[in-house]
C-alpha positions in Angstrom: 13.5 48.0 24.0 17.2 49.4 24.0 19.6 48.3 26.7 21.8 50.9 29.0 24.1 51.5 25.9 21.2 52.0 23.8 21.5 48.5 21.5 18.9 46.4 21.1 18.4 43.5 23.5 17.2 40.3 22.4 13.1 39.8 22.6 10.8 37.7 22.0 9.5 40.0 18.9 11.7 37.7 16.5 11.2 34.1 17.8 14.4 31.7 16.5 12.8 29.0 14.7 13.0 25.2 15.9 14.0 23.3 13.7 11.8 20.7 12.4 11.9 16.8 12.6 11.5 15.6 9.1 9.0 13.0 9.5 10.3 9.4 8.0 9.4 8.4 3.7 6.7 6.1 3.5 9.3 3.7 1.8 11.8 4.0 4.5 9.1 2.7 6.9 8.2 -0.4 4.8 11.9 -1.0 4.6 12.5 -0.9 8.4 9.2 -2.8 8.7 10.3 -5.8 5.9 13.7 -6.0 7.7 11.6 -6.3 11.4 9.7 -9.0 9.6 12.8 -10.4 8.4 14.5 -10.9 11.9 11.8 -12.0 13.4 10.9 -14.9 10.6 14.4 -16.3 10.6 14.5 -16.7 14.9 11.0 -18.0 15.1 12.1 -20.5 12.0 15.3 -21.4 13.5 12.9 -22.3 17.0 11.5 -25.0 14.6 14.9 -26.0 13.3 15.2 -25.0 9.8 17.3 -22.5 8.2 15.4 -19.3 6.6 18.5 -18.0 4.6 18.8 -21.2 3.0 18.8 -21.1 -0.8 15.5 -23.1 -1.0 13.9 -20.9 1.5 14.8 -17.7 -0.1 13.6 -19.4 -3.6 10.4 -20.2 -1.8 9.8 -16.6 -1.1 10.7 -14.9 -4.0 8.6 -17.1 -6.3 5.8 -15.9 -3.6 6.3 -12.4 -4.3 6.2 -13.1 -8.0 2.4 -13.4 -9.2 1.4 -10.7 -6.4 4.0 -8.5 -7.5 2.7 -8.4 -10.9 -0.7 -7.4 -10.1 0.5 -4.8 -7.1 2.4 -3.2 -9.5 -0.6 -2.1 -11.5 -2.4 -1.6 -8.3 -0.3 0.8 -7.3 -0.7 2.9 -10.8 -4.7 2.8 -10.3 -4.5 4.1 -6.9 -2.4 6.6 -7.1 -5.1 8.1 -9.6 -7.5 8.0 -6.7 -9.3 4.7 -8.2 -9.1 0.8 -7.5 -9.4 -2.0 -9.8 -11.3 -5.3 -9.1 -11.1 -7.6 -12.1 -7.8 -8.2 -11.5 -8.4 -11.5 -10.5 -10.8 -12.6 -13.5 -8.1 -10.9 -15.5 -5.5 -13.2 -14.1 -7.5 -16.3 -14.6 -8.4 -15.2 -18.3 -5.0 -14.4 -19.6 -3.9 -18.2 -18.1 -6.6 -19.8 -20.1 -5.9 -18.1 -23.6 -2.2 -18.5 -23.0 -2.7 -22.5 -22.3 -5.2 -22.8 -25.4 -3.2 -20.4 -28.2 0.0 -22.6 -26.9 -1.7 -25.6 -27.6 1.6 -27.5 -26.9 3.6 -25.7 -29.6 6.6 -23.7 -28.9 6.0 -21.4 -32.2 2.9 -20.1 -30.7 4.1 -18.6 -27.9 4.8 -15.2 -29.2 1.4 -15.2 -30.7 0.2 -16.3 -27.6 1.6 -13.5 -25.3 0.6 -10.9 -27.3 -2.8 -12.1 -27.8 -2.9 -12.1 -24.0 -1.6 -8.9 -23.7 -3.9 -7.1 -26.0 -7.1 -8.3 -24.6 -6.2 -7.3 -21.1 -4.9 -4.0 -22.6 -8.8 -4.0 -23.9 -10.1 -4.5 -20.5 -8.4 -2.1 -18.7 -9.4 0.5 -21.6 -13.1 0.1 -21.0 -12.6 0.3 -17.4 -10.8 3.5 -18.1 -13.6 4.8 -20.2 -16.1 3.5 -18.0 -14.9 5.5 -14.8 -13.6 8.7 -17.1 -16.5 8.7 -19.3 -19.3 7.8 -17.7 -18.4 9.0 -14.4 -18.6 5.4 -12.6 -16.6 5.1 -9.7 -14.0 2.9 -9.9 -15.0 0.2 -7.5 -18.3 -0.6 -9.4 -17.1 -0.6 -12.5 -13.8 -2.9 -12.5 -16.5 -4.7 -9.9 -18.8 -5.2 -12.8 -16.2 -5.5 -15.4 -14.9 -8.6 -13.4 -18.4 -10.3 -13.0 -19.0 -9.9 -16.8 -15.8 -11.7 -17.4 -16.6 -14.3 -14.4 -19.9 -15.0 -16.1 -17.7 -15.6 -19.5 -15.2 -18.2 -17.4 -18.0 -19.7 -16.0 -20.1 -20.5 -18.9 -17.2 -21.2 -21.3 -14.8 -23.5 -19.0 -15.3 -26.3 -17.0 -11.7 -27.1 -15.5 -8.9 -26.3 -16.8 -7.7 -25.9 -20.3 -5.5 -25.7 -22.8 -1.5 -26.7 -22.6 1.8 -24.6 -22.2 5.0 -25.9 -23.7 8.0 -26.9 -21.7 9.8 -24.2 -23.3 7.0 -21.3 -21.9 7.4 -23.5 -18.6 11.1 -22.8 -17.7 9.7 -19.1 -16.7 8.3 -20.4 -13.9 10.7 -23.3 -12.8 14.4 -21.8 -13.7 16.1 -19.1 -11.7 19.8 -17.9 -11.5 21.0 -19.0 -8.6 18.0 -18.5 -5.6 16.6 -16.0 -7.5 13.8 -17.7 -9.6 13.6 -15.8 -13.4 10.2 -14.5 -12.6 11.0 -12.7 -9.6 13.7 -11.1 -12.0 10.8 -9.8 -14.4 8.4 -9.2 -11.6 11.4 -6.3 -10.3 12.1 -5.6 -14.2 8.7 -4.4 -14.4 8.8 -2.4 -11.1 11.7 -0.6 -12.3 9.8 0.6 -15.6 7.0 1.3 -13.5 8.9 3.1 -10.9 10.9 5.0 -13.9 7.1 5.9 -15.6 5.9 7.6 -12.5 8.9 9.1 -11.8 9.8 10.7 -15.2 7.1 10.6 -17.4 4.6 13.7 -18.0 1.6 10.9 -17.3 2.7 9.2 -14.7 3.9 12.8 -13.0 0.0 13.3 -13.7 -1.3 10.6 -12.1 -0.1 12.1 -8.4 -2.0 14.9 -9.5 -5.3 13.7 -10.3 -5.1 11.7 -7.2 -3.9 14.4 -4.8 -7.1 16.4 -6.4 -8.5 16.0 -9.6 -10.2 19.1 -9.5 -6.9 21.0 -9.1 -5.2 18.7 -11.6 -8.4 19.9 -14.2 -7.8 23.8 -13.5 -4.3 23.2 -13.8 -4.8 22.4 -17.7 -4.0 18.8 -16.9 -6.3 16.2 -18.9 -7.6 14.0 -16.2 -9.3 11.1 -18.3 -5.5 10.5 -19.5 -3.6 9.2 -16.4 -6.4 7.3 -15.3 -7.0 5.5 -18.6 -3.8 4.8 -18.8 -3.7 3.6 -15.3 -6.2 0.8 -15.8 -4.7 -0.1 -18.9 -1.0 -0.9 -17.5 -2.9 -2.7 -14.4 -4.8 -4.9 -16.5 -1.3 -5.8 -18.5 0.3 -6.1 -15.8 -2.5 -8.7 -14.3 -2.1 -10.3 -17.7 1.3 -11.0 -16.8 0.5 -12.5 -13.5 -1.8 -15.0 -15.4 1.0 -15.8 -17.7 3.5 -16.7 -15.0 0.4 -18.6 -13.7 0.0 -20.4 -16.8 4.2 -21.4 -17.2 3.9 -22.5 -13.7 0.8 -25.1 -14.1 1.0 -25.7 -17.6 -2.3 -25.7 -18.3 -5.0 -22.8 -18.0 -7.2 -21.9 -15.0 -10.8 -20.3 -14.8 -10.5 -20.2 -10.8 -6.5 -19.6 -10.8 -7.0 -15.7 -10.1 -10.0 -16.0 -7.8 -8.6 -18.5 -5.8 -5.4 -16.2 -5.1 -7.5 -14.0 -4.1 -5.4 -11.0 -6.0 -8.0 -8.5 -5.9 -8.3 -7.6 -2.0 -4.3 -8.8 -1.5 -2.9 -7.0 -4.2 -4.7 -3.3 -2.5 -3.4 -4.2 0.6 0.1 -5.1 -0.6 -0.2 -1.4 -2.0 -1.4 0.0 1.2 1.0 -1.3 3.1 3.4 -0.1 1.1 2.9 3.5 2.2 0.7 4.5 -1.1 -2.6 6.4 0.4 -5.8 4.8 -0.9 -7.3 8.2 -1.6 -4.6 8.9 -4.1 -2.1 11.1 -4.9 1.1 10.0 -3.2 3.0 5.9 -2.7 5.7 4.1 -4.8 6.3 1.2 -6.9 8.9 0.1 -4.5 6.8 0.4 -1.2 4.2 -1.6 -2.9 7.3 -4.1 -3.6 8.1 -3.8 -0.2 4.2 -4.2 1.1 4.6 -7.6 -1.2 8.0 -9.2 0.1 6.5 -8.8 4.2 3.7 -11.0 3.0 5.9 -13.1 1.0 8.1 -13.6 4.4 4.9 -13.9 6.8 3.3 -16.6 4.6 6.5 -18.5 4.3 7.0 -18.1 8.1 3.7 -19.5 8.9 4.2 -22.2 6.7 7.4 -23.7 7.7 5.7 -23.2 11.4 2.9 -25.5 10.2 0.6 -22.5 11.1 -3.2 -23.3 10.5 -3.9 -21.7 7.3 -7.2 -20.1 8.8 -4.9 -17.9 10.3 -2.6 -16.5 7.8 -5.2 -14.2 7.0 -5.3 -13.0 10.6 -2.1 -12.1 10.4 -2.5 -10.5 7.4 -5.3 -8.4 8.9 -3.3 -7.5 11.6 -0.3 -6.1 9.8 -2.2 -4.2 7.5 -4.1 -2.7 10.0 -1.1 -2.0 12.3 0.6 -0.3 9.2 -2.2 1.7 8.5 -1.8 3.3 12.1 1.2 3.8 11.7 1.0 5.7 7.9 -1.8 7.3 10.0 -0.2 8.6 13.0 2.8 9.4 12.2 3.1 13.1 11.9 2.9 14.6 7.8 4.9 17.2 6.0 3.4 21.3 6.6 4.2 23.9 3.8 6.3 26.7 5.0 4.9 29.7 5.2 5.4 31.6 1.9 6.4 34.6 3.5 8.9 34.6 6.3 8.3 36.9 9.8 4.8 36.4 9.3 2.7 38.3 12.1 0.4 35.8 14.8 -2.7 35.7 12.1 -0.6 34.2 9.9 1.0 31.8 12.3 -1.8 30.3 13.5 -3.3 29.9 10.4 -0.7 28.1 8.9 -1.8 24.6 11.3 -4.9 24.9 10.3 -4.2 25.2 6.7 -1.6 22.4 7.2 -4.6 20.2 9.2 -6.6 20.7 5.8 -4.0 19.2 3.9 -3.6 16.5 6.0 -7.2 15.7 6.2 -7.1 15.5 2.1 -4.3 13.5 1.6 
């Protein structure tokens, strides 16, 4: 339509945009969430009397986050690749044991030790790799049955604990540099390599793809097996080094250490409450981290409260479902449309495509 002096008036035939609200990062959430948690903590501990920024406070927190953080870390790796890993916690208790009886009290044998350690959980993780890449098991049966073979092993072999860890090995898990006990330093040492992998390495920039869809990922010349090998590899090492810490920390060897933590289960939902999606394909190292330090503060909490222990895992159970709304409900990122003016057709299918995505991810 032209107006009286024959220029175009404005119509609704070229509709200004809104601009959209950028929905908030899955890591920004936990971090608003782990503050919350924070806040809250310190005035129901100061109801009680005691101090939660004191140094021994913050000490006992950070040497909570430790072990779990180890074996979240890993966690996170598998599940990004669309898979889950349950021996963890057999994993744990092994690499304790042959730690404690390779030490055997001697100092010299601690490197030979560690590396032992290392390379038979780097052997575990392999052959669950192969398992679920080769033989097309899914990943919950086979780290499921890769974890009962190793129980069986525990069980028949050990009776109580075994072996002994020097003083020397010991001072990992009893020193710290100020508040800050030396294993929570590795623990974040090995978040930031496995933060730095994903984040600019060809494999770990694969693993996002074969979880987002392996299918895709396959057509798109991208070896599949690869990223997911090498995701249950790093998670058993990385287990490994939870059972080392466990070993310095005791001094002896556990068969029931892992179990007992009950790493498996927590060490998902540290990972899920960090923002990563248990159907693959998107989550961070540091969210996981995050997902980690709120339980570290809500167990301490609880404890200096005197809570009954039956129900710190109510608790648990409630945050992770309330953060799983929230991951849920919150509204997701839509592709543009490729090509700009589109006509109504392509408007409306543009949700739908978007819903798709959603539904997915």
């Amino acid at each position: 339509m032209s107006g009286p002096a024959g220029n175009a008036t404005p119509t609704s035939a070229t509709p200004t945009a809104r601009p959209r609200r950028r929905p908030l990062d899955a890591s920004l959430i936990v971090g608003i969430a782990l503050v919350a948690v924070i806040v809250i903590g310190a005035v129901l501990v100061a109801s009680v009397g005691r101090n939660f920024f004191s140094p021994g406070n913050i000490r006992d927190i950070l040497t909570g986050m430790s072990v779990l953080g180890f074996v979240a870390i890993g966690q996170t790796l598998v599940i990004l690749c669309a898979s889950l890993d349950l021996s963890v916690p057999y994993v744990v208790s092994l690499s304790s044991l042959i730690a404690a009886d390779l030490m055997a009290g001697d100092p010299a044998n601690i490197p030979l030790a560690v590396l032992a350690v290392l390379a038979v959980a780097a052997l575990i993780g392999l052959a669950n790799g192969l398992i679920v890449t080769e033989l097309r098991v899914n990943g919950f049966i086979a780290t499921l049955g890769t974890g009962l073979i190793i129980k069986g092993y525990l069980d028949s072999s050990y009776k109580g604990t075994s072996g002994d860890v020097p003083w020397e090995f010991q001072l990992i898990g009893a020193t710290g540099l100020g508040p800050v006990p030396v294993s929570t330093l590795i623990m974040l040492a090995v978040a930031l390599g496995g933060a730095f992998f994903l984040a600019r390495t060809r494999t770990g920039n694969h693993m996002f793809a074969v979880g987002g869809n392996e299918q895709v990922a396959r057509l798109s010349g991208i070896r599949t097996a690869r990223p997911l090998i090498v995701a249950h590899v790093l998670c058993s090492v990385t287990a490994a080094l939870a059972g080392l810490l466990l070993a310095s920390r005791l001094g002896v060897g556990s068969p029931t250490v892992g179990t007992q933590g009950g790493y498996d289960l927590l060490s998902i939902a540290a990972v899920v409450l960090g923002g990563t999606l248990l159907l693959g394909g998107r989550g961070s190292v540091w969210g996981t981290i995050g997902g980690v330090a709120i339980f570290a503060v809500v167990d301490n909490v609880m404890s200096v409260m005197q809570v009954n222990p039956f129900l710190k895992d109510v608790v648990r159970g409630t945050v992770i479902v309330a953060a799983v709304a929230v991951y849920t409900s919150r509204s997701l990122d839509r592709r543009r449309p490729r090509f700009g003016g589109g006509s109504g057709a392509t408007t409306a299918a543009s949700p739908q495509r978007g819903d798709r995505e959603e539904v997915q991810a």
